[in-house]
py3Dmol code that shows the C-alpha trace and the ligand (Angstrom):
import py3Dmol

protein = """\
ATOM      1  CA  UNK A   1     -33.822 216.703  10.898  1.00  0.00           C
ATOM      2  CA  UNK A   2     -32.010 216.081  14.183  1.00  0.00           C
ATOM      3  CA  UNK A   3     -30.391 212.876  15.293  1.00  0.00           C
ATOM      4  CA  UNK A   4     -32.162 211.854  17.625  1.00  0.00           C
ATOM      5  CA  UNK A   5     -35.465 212.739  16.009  1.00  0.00           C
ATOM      6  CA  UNK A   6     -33.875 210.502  12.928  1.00  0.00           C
ATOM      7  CA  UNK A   7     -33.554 207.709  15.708  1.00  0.00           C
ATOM      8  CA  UNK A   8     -36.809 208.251  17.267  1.00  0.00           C
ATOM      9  CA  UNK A   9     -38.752 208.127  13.797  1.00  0.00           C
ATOM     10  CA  UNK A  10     -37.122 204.958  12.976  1.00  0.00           C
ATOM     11  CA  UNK A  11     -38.575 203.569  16.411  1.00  0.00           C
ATOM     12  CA  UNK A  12     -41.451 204.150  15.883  1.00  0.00           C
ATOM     13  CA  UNK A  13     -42.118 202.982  12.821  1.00  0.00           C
ATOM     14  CA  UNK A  14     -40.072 199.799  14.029  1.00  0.00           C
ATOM     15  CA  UNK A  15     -42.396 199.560  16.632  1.00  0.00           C
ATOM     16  CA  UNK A  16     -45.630 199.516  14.794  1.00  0.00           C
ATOM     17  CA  UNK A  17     -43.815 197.330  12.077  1.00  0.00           C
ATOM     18  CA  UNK A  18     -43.090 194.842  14.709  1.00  0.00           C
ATOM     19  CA  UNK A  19     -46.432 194.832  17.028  1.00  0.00           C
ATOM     20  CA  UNK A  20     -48.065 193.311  13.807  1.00  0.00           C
ATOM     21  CA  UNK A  21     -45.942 190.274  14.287  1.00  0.00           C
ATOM     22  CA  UNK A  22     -45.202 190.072  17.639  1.00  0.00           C
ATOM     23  CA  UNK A  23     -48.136 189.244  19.508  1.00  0.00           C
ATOM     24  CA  UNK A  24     -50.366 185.847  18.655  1.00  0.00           C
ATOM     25  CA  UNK A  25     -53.336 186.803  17.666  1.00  0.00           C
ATOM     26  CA  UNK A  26     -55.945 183.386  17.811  1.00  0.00           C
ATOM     27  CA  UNK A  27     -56.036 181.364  20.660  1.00  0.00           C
ATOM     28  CA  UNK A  28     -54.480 178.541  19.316  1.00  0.00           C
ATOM     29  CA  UNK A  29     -51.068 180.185  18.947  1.00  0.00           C
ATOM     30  CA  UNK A  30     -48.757 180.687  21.602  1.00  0.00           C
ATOM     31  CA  UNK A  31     -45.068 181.965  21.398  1.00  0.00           C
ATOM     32  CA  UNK A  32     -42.037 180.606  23.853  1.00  0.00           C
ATOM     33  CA  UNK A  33     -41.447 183.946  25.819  1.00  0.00           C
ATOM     34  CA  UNK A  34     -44.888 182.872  27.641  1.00  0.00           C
ATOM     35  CA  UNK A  35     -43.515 179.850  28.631  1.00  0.00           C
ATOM     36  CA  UNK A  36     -44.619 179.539  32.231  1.00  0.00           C
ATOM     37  CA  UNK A  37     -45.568 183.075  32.642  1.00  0.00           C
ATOM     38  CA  UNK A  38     -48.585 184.034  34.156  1.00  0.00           C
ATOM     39  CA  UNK A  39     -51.556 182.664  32.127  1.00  0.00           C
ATOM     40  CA  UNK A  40     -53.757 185.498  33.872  1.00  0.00           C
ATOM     41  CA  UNK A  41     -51.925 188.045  32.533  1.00  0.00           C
ATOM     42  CA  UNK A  42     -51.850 186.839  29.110  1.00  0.00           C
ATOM     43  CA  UNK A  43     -55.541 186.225  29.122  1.00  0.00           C
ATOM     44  CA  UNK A  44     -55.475 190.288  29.877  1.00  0.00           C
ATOM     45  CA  UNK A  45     -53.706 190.462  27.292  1.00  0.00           C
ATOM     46  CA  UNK A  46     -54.912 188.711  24.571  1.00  0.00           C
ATOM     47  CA  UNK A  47     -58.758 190.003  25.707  1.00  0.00           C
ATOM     48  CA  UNK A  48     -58.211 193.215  26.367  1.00  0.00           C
ATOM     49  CA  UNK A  49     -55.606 194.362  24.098  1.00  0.00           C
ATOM     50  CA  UNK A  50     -51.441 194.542  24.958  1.00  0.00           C
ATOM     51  CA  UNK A  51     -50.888 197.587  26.662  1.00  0.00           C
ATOM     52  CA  UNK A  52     -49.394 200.098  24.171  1.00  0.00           C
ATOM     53  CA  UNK A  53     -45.458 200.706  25.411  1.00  0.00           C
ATOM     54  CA  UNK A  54     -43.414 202.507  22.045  1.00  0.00           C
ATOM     55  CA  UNK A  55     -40.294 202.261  24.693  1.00  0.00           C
ATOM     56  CA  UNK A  56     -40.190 198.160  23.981  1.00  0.00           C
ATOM     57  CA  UNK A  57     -38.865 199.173  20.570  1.00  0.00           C
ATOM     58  CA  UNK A  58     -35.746 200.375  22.503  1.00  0.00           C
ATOM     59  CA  UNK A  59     -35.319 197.656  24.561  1.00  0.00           C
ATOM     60  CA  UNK A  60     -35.682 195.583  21.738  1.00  0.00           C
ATOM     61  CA  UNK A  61     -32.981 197.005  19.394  1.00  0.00           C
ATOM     62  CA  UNK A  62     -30.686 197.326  22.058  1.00  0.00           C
ATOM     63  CA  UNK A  63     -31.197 193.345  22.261  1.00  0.00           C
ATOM     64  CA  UNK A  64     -30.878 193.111  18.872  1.00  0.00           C
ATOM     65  CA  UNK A  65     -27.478 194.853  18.640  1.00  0.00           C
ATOM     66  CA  UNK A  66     -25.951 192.579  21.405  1.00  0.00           C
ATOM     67  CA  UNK A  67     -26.886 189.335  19.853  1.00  0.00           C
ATOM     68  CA  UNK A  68     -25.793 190.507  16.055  1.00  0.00           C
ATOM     69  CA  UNK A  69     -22.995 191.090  17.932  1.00  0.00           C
ATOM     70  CA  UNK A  70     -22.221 187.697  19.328  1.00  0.00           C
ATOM     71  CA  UNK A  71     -23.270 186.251  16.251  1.00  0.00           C
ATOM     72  CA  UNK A  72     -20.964 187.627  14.271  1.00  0.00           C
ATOM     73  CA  UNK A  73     -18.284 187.831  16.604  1.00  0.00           C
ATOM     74  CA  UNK A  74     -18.636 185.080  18.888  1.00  0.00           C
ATOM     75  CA  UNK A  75     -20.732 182.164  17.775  1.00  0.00           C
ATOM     76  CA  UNK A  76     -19.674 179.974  14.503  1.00  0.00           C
ATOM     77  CA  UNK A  77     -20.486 176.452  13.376  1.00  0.00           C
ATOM     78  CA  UNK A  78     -24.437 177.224  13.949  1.00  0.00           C
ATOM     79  CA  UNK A  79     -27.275 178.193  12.302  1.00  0.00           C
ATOM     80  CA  UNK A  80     -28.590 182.042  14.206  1.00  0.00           C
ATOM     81  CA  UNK A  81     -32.285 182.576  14.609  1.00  0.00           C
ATOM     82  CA  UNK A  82     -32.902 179.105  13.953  1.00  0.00           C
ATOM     83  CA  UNK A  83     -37.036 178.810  13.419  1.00  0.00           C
ATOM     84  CA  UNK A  84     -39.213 175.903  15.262  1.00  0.00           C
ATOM     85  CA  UNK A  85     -43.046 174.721  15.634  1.00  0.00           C
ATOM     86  CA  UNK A  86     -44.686 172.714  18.234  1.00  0.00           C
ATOM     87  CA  UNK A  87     -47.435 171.135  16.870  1.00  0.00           C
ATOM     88  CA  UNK A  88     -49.806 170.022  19.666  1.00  0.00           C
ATOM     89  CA  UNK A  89     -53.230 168.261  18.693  1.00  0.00           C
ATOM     90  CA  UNK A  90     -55.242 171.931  18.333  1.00  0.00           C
ATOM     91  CA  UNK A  91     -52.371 174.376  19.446  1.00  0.00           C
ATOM     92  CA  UNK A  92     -49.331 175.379  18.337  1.00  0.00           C
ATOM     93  CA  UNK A  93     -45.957 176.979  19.884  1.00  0.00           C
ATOM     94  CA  UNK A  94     -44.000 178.586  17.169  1.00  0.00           C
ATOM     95  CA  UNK A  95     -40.927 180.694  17.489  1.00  0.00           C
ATOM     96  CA  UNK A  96     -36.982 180.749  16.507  1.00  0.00           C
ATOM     97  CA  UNK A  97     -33.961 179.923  19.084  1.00  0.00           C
ATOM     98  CA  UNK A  98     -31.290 182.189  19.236  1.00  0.00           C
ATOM     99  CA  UNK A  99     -28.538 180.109  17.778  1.00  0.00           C
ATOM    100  CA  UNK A 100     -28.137 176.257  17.576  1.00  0.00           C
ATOM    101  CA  UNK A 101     -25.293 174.496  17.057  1.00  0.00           C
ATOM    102  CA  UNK A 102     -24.114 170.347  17.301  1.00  0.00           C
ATOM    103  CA  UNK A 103     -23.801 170.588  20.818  1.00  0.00           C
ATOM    104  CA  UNK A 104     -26.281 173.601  21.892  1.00  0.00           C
ATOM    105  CA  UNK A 105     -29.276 175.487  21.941  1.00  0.00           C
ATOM    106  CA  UNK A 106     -28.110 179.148  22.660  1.00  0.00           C
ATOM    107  CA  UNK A 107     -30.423 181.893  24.096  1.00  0.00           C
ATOM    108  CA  UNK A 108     -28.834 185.056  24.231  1.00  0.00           C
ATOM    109  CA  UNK A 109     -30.201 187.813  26.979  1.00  0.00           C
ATOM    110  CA  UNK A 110     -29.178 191.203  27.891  1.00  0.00           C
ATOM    111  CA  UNK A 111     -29.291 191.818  31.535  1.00  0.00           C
ATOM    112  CA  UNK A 112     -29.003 195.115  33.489  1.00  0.00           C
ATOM    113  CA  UNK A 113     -27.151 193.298  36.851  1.00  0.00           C
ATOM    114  CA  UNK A 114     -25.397 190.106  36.185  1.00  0.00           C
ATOM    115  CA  UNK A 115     -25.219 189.873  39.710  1.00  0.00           C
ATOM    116  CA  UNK A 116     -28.985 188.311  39.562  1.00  0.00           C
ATOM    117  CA  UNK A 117     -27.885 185.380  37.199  1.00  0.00           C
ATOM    118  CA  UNK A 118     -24.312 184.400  39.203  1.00  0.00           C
ATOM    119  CA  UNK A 119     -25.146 181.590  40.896  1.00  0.00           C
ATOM    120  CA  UNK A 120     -28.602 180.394  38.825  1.00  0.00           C
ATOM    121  CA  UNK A 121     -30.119 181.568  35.322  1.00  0.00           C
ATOM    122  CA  UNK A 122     -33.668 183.411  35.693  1.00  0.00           C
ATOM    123  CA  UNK A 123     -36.208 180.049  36.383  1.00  0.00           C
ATOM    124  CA  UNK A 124     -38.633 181.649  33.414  1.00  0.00           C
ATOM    125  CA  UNK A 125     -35.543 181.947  31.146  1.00  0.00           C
ATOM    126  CA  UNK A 126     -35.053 178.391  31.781  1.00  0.00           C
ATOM    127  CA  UNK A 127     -38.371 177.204  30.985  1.00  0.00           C
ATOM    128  CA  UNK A 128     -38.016 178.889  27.548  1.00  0.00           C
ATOM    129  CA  UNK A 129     -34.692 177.493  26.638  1.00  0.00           C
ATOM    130  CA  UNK A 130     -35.922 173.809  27.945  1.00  0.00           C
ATOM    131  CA  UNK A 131     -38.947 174.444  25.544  1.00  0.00           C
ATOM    132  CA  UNK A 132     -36.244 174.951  22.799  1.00  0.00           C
ATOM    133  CA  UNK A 133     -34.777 171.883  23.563  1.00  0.00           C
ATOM    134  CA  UNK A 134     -37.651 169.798  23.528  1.00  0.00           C
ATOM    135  CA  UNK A 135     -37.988 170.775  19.876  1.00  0.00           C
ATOM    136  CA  UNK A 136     -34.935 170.443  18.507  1.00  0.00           C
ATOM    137  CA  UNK A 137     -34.898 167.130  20.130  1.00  0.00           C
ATOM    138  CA  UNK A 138     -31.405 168.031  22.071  1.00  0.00           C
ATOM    139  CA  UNK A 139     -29.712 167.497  25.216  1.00  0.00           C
ATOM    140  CA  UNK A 140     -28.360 170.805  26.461  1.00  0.00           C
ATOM    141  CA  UNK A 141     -28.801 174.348  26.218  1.00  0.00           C
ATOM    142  CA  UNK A 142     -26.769 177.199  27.314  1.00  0.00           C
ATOM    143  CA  UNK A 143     -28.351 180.601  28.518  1.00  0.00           C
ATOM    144  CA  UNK A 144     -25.619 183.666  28.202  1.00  0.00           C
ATOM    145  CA  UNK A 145     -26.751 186.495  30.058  1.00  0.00           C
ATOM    146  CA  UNK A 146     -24.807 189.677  28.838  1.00  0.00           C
ATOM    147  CA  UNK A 147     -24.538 192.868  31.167  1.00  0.00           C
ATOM    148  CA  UNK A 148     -25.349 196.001  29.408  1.00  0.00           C
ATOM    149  CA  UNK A 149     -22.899 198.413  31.034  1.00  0.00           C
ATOM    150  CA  UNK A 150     -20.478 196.607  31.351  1.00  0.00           C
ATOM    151  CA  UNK A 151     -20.531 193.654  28.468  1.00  0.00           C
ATOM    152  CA  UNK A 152     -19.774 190.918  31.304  1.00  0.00           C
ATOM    153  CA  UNK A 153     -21.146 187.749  30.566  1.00  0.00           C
ATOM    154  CA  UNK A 154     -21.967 184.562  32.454  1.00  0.00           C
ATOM    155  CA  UNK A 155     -23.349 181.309  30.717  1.00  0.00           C
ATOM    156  CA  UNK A 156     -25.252 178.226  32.443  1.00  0.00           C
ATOM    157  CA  UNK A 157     -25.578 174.891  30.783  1.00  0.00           C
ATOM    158  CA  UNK A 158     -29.002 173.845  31.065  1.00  0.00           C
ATOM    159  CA  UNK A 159     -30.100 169.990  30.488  1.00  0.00           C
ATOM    160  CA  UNK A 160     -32.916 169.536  28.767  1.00  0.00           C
ATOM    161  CA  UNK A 161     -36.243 168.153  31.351  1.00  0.00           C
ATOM    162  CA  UNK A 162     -38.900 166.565  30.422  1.00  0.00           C
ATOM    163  CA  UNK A 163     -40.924 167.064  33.801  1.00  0.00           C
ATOM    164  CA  UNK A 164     -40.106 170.561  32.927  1.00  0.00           C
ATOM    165  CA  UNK A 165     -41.670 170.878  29.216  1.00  0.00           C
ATOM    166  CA  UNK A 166     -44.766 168.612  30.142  1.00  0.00           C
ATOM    167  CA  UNK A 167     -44.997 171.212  32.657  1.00  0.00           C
ATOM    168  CA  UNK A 168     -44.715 173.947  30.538  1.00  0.00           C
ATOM    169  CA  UNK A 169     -47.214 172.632  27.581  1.00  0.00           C
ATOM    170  CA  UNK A 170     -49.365 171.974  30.498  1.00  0.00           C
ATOM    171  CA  UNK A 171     -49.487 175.844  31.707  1.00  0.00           C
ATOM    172  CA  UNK A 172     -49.851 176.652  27.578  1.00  0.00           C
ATOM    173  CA  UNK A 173     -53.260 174.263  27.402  1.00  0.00           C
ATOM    174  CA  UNK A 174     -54.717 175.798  30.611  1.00  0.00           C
ATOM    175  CA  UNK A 175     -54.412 178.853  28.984  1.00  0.00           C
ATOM    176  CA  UNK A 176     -55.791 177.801  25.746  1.00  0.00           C
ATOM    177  CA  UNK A 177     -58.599 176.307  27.868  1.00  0.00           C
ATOM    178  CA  UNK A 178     -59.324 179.877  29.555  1.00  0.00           C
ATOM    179  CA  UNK A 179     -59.272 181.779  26.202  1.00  0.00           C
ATOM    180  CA  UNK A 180     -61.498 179.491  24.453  1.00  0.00           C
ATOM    181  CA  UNK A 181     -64.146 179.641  27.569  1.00  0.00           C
ATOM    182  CA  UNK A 182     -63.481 183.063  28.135  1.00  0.00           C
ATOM    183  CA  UNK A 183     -62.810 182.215  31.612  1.00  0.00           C
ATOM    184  CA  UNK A 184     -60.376 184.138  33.859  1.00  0.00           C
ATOM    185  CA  UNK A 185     -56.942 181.695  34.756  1.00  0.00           C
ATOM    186  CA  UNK A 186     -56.229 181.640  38.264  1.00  0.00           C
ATOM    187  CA  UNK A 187     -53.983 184.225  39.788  1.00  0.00           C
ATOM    188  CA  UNK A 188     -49.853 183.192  40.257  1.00  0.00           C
ATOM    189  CA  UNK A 189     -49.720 181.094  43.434  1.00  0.00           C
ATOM    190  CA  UNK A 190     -47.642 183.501  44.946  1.00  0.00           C
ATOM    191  CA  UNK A 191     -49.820 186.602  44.073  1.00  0.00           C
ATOM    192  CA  UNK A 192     -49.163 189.405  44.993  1.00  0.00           C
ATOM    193  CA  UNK A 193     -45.515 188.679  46.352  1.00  0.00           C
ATOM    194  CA  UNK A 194     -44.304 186.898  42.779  1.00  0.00           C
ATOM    195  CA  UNK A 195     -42.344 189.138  40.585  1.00  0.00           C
ATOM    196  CA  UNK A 196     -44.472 189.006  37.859  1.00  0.00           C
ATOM    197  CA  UNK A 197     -47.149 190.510  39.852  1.00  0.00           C
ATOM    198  CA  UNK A 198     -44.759 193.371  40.751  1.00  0.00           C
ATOM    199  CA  UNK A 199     -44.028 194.427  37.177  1.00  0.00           C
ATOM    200  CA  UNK A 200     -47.709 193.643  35.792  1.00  0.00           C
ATOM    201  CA  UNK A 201     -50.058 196.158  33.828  1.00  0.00           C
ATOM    202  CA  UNK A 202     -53.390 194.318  34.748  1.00  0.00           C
ATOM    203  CA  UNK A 203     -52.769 194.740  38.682  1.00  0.00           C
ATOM    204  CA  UNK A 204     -55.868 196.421  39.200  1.00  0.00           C
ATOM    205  CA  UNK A 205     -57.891 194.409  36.885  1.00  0.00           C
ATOM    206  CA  UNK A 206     -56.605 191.410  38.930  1.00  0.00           C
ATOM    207  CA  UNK A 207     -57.064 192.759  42.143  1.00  0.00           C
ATOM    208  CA  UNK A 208     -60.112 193.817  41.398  1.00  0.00           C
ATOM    209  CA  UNK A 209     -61.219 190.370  39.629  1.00  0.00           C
ATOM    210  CA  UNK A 210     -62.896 192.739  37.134  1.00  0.00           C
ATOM    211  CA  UNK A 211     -64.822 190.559  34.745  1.00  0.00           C
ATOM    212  CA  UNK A 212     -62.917 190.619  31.202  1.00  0.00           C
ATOM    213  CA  UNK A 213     -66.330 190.976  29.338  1.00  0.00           C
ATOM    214  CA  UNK A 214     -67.018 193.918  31.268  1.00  0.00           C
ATOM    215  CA  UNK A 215     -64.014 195.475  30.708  1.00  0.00           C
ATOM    216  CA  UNK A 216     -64.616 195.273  26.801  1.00  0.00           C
ATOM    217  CA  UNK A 217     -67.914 196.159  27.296  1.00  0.00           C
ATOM    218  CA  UNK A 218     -66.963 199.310  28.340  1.00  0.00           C
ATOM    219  CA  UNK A 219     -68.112 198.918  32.117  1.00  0.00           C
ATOM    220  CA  UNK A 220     -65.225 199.976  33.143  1.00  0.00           C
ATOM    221  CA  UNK A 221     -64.565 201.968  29.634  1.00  0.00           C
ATOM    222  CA  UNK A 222     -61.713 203.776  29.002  1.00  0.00           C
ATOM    223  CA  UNK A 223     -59.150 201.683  30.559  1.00  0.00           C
ATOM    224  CA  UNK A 224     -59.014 202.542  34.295  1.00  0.00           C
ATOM    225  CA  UNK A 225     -55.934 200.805  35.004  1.00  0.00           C
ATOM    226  CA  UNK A 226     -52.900 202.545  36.627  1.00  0.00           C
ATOM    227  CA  UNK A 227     -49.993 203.434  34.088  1.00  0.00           C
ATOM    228  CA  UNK A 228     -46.858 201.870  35.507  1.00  0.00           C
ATOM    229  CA  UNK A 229     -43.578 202.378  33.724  1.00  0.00           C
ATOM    230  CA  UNK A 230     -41.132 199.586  33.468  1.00  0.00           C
ATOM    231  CA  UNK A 231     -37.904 199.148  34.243  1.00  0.00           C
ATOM    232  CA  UNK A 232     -37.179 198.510  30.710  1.00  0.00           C
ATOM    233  CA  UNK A 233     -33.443 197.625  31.128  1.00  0.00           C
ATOM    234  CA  UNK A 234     -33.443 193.960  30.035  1.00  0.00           C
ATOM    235  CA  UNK A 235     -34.129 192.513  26.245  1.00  0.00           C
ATOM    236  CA  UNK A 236     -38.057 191.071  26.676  1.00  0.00           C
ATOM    237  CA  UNK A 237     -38.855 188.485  24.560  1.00  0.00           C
ATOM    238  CA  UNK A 238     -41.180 189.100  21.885  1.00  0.00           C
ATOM    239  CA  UNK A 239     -43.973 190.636  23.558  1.00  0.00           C
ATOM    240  CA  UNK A 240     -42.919 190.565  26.766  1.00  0.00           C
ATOM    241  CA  UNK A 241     -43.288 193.685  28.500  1.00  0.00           C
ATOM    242  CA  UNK A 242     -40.066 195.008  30.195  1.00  0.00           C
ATOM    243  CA  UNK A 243     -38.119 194.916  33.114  1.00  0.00           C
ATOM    244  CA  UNK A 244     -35.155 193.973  35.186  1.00  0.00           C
ATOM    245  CA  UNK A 245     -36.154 190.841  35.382  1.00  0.00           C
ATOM    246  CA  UNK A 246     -37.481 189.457  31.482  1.00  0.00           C
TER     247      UNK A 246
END
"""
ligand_1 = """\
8
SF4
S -51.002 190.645 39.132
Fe -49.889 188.710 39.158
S -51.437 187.103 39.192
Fe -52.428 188.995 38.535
S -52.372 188.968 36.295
Fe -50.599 190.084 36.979
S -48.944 188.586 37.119
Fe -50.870 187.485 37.044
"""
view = py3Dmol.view(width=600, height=400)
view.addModel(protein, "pdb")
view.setStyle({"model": 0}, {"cartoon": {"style": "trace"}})
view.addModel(ligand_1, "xyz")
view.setStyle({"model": 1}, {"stick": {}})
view.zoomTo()
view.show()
């Protein structure tokens, strides 16, 4: 068998291993990578079904490799992949930082231009690590942004907010409230000009305000919705679809 066919195999099956796991399945289960993310989107998601994308399992390994790397290279005194649950009255938030040590919580992303994080780290990718913090019950975080081609990195302390979380477990409850009244969330406030918007796979869905029921119904059968490609060129968080910007 060839190389590459070797590599693709191995993929795949990763992929399919790792779709069982990735994405919550019950409505009371949310993971950090959504943490401020568009709730509408996620409702698409969740009700509809994640759109099928076998290249994630690229963009995930390729992740994967950078931050065994640091790990065994770079950080030391810490515990890696360090595992955490927010309980909250009927909900939960479950998921694993990084790397923790004494001082930090680490989270560790692969970027395709570094030139996006210089001055500030991505606001999304702050909302995530701030969730961290808030369960670990520490101060400050640091977000290390690693570019791909050329293995630059750039870190930015972040202190931990507490406007910030509230915020965040806020945006998770709305969309628990949505999924258990099977009621669309709002669009973004800056739809259609937010990035998120730009790099969505339910654009026409929300364009259209197509009703979700209908759409499993099979009113719109078949799935009618425009196949974009992604980017794919930054490590997404667990299911997180790709693109320069995750
Ligand atoms: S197009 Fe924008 S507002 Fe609509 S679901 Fe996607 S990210 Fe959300």
């Amino acid at each position: 068998m060839k190389i590459a066919d070797k590599v693709n195999n191995y993929l795949q099956e990763k992929y399919t291993k790792d779709k069982e796991t990735r994405n919550p399945t019950q409505n009371h289960e949310f993971f950090p990578s959504g943490a401020m993310m568009c709730n509408r989107k996620e409702y698409y998601n969740r009700k509809i079904g994640r759109p099928e994308d076998p290249e994630l399992s690229r963009i995930f390994l390729v992740g994967q490799i950078f931050h065994d790397w640091m790990e065994q290279n770079v950080l030391s005194g810490g515990e890696a992949e360090k595992h955490f649950k927010i309980q909250l009255d009927d909900m939960e938030i479950r998921g694993r930082a990084d790397y923790v040590d004494e001082k930090y919580v680490y989270e560790l992303k692969t970027i395709k231009f570094l030139k996006q994080v210089l001055e500030n780290p991505l606001s999304h990718h702050v909302s995530q690590i701030n969730l961290y913090l808030g369960a670990f019950n520490m101060r400050f975080g640091k977000l290390v942004y690693i570019e791909k081609n050329t293995f630059q990195v750039i870190e930015h302390v972040v202190e931990f907010s507490q406007e910030l979380y509230d915020e965040t477990v806020a945006n998770y409850k709305l969309l628990k409230t949505g999924l258990d009244a099977d009621t669309l969330p709002s669009r973004k406030q800056e739809y259609p000009g937010h990035w998120e918007c730009k790099y969505c796979n339910w654009k026409d869905e929300c364009d259209g305000n197509k009703n979700v029921r209908e759409i499993k119904e099979g009113t719109i059968e078949g799935d009618n919705r425009t196949e974009r490609t992604h980017g794919g060129d930054e490590q997404p968080n667990a299911g997180t679809p790709s693109n320069g910007l995750y």
